[in-house]
Every structure is written in structure tokens, then in C-alpha cells.
N, C-alpha and C positions, 0 to 999 in steps of 0.2 A: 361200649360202642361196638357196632358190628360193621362198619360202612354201607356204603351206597351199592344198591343194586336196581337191578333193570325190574320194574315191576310188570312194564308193558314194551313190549320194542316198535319200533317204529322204524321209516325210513323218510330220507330225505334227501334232494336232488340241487345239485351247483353245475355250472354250465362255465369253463373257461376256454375261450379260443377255439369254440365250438367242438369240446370234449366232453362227452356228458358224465356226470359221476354220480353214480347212485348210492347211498348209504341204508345198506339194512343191520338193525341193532338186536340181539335176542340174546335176551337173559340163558346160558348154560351152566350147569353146574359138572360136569365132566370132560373130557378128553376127547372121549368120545362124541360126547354131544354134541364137543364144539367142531368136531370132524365131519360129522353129520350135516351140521347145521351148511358147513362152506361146500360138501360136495352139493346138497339142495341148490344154494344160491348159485352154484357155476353151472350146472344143469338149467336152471332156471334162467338163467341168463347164459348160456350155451354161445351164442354168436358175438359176445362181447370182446374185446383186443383183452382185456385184462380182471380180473377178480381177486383183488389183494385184500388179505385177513391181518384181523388180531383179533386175540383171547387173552382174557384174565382170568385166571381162576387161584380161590383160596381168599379167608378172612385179609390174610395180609400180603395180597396178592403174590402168591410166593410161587403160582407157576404163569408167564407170560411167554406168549408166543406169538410168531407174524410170519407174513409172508408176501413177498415183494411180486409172486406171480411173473416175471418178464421182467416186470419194468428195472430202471438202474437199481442198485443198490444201494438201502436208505431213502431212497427218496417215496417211499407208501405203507409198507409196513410196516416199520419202523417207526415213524410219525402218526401211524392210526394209535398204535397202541401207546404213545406220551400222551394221545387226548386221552384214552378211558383212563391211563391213570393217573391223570391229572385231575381228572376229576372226582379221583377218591373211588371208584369205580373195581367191583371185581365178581366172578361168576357172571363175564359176559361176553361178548363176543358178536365183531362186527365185521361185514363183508361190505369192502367200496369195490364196485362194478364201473368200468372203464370202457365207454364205447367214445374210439380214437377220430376226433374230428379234421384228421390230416394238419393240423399245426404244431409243432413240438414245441412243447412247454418248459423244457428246461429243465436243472436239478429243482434249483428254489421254487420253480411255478409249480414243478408236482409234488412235491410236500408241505407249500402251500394248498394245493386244491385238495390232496387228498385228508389233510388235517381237517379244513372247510367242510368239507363232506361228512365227517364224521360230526362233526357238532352240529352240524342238520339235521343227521339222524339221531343224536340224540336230545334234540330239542323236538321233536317229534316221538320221541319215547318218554313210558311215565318212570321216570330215577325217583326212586325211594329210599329211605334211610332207615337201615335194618336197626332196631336195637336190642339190645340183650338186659333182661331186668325180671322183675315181677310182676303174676298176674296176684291181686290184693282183693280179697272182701271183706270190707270194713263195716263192721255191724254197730250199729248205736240207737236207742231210740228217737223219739223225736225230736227232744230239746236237743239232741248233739250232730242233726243235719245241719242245720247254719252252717257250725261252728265248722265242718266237716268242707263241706260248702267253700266256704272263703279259703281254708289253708288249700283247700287243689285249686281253687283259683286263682291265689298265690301264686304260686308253684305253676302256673297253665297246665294242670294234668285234666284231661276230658275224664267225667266220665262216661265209661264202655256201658256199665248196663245198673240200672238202680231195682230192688223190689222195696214195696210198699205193703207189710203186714203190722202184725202188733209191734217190729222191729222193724229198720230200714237195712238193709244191705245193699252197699256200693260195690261196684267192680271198678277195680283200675288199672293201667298197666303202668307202671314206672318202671326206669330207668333203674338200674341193679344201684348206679352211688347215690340215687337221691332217695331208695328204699329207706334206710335204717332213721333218716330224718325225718321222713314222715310222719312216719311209725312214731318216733317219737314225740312228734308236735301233734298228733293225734292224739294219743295216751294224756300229754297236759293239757288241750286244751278241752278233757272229756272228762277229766278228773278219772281217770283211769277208766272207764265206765265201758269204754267202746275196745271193740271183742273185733279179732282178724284172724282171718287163714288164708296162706298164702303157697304160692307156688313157684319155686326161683327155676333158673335157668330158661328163662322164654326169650322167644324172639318174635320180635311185632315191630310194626310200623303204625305211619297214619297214612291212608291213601285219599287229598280230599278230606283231612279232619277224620276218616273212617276207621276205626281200627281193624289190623289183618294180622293176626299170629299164622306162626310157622311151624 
């Protein structure tokens, strides 16, 4: 398992006590990028009271960062960054934009709205689920499509791409712990017959049922 990543970012808008809060969400993989990414957004949004970050970066989110921009302490960036990783979320990075509709909201009310805000924008981005395993070509002839057939549909594994010659070859991606089972429910139920080469260490998702390696 590789966790969830921002496949597509998106943004999304809450309105409390006439404060607007704008969430914009983009997938970064550096330091850099994600530095990049929040001076864009303050730039872009230039005349706003406030522009408060977080970023997650690393498989096991192991560098996190925020920033509160003005507002108290705790109560924006701090609470942006428990939604991304709460939601399993890392290599990402979100900017909630703060235009101040003259009513103070409080501790609780701005870490209420600006949590709110981030699950806007990420309800508005496409989150994918990264995984780590193998790409498989599983060659059999024609009596051992069926048979091939049923066990990934078992299993729900799609297949990514089939040919059709004097042989058939399947392409699959699985999942790196459900690899060696396969593999070997293939071999019995083929009477050994059916022939594989494979490729480990990938990483793919389903985008939409689609598959996307990396």
C-alpha cells in the first residue's frame, strides 16, 4: 500500500458569518513545490485578510507543515493539515484563502470553517489510491482464458490490456501481497500450462476503473 494521493486538485468554497473561505488542493511532491504552490495562491489571491497552508509530504507522511498566516494560533493551520491526514492523504498540499466579512468567528468557529473548507476542496479533487505491486502477463492458450477469467474476477482485478494471437496474453496490475496467490491459482487452475512475466516494484492506481502507473 502506497496511500492516497491528489490525482487532480480542485477547490472549494464555505461562507461563515459572511467570511468567505476558499480551498485550493494540489497534489506536490517537494518543499519546494509546495512553497511555490502557496506563494501562486497569495499572489493570486493578493487582497485577501488571510491565506493559511498545509502540506504533507512522504509515503508515511513524515514531513508536515502549516501555517496559521495572522490568524490565532491553532486555530487554521493546524486543523487544515488533521483533515489531509486524516484522510490518509500525503504529497499534498492546500491553501484556504480568507476574505474577512467584518464578524469574528471565534477560536472554535475558525477551525471549524477552515477544516470545512478543506473538505470542499477536497471533495472537489480527484484522491486516488496509490498502490505498490506488479505489472503481470499472463500467457495461456485458449482453453485457459475462462479459467484465467474467473480467478481475477474473483479477486476484482480488471484487466489493463488482453492480446489475441495463436496465445492469449493478459496484462494486470496487482497489488505486491495478492501477487504470489495468484500466480499460484493460475499455475493449478492451468495445470501448469500458463507461462508469466512480470515486473515488481510499480506503482498504479484506478482512475474511474482506468488504470495509471507512475
Amino acid at each position: 500500500m502506497a496511500g492516497k494521493v491528489i490525482y487532480k486538485g480542485g477547490e472549494g468554497e464555505i461562507t461563515e458569518k459572511k467570511s468567505r473561505f476558499i480551498a485550493t488542493v494540489r497534489s506536490v511532491h517537494s518543499e519546494d513545490e509546495a512553497a511555490a504552490f502557496i506563494t501562486e495562491m497569495k499572489k493570486k489571491y493578493w487582497d485577501a485578510r488571510h491565506n493559511c497552508s498545509a502540506y504533507i509530504l512522504g509515503q508515511r507522511q513524515e514531513i508536515q507543515r502549516f501555517s496559521d498566516d495572522g490568524e490565532p494560533q491553532g486555530t487554521a493551520g493546524k486543523p487544515m493539515l488533521d483533515v489531509l491526514a486524516g484522510a490518509g492523504l500525503h504529497d499534498c498540499a492546500v491553501v484556504v484563502t480568507r476574505y474577512f466579512g467584518g464578524i469574528l468567528l471565534g477560536t472554535g468557529g475558525l477551525v471549524r470553517a477552515y477544516s470545512k473548507a478543506v473538505q470542499e476542496g477536497l471533495k472537489n479533487s480527484i484522491v486516488i489510491e496509490k498502490l505498490r505491486g506488479r505489472k503481470i502477463i499472463i500467457e495461456t492458450d485458449y482453453n485457459g482464458v475462462g479459467k484465467l477469467q474467473y480467478l481475477l474476477g474473483q479477486r476484482d482485478i480488471p484487466v489493463v490490456d488482453a492480446q489475441y494471437s495463436d496465445v492469449v496474453k493478459t496484462m494486470v496490475l496487482v497489488e505486491e501481497e495478492k501477487a504470489d496467490e495468484l500466480l499460484a491459482a493460475v499455475t493449478e487452475a492451468t495445470n501448469g500450462k500458463a507461462l508469466w512475466e512480470e515486473e515488481k516494484g510499480i506503482s498504479f492506481a484506478f482512475v474511474e476503473k482506468q488504470p495509471v502507473l507512475f
